[in-house]
Phi, psi and omega in degrees: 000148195232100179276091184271118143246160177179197177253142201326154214311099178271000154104031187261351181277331181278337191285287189320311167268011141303298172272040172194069189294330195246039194253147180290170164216150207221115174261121183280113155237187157330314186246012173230115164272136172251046151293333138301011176305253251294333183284335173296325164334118176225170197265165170017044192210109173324167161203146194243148185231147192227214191018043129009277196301299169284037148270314172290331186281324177277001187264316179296341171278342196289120181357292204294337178243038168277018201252103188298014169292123179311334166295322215259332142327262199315336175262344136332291229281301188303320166329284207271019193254215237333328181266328159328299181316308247237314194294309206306311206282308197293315160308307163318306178317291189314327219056032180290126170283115170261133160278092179240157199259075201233140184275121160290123180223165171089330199014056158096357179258131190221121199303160176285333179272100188326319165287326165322301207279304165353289180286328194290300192292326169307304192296340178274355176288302190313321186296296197311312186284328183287322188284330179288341190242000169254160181266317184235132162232143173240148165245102144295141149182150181040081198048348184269122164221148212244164198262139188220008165184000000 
């Protein structure tokens, strides 16, 4: 797995489809989980998963995850670190390169509004756990990218 982060646009979607001109792409929402990447799986056809953040924003808007508990964290975290796993594993089969496509937010500001600072720390766990699991992560910005694993 090949992880591009960097920050709104910075220019992480033109790097990819630069180096990956024939790759599929599977946008993470409310209804694209992403425990469903894997149905997006094609052999020998990269695949890029991008809306990381707004993904991360519907899970956290869904009834069941408005509750600022840490348990409740952890268990978010532990889903998609198994599917994550599960993805990972199955794209080797295949021989799919998977991409995901993740936003950098906060650089260090950390908003007044308990759901906010919320998604900034889920999406930055994701990023963490996604970096723990790539073989290569780039950092974008301003078009520019540098290799940081």
């Amino acid at each position: 797995m090949q992880l591009f982060v960097g920050g709104a646009c910075a220019g992480k979607r033109d790097v990819v489809a630069a180096r990956f001109p024939y790759a599929i792409g599977w946008r993470l929402a409310a209804t694209h989980p992403f425990s469903d990447c894997q149905q997006a799986l094609v052999a020998n056809t990269p695949l890029v998963i991008t809306g990381v953040l707004e993904w991360l924003h519907a899970v956290l808007e869904s009834a069941e995850n408005r509750t600022e508990e840490g348990a409740n964290n952890d268990t978010l975290r532990q889903q998609w670190q198994g599917d994550m796993t599960a993805l990972c594993q199955r794209a080797e089969e295949l021989n799919a390169p998977l991409i995901i496509i993740a936003t950098e937010v906060g650089r260090g500001i950390v908003p007044m509004q308990p759901e906010q600072r919320r998604l900034r720390d889920l999406n930055g766990w994701f990023v963490q756990d996604a970096t723990a699991q790539a073989e290569q992560v780039w950092y974008v910005r301003h078009g520019l990218v540098m290799a940081i694993k």
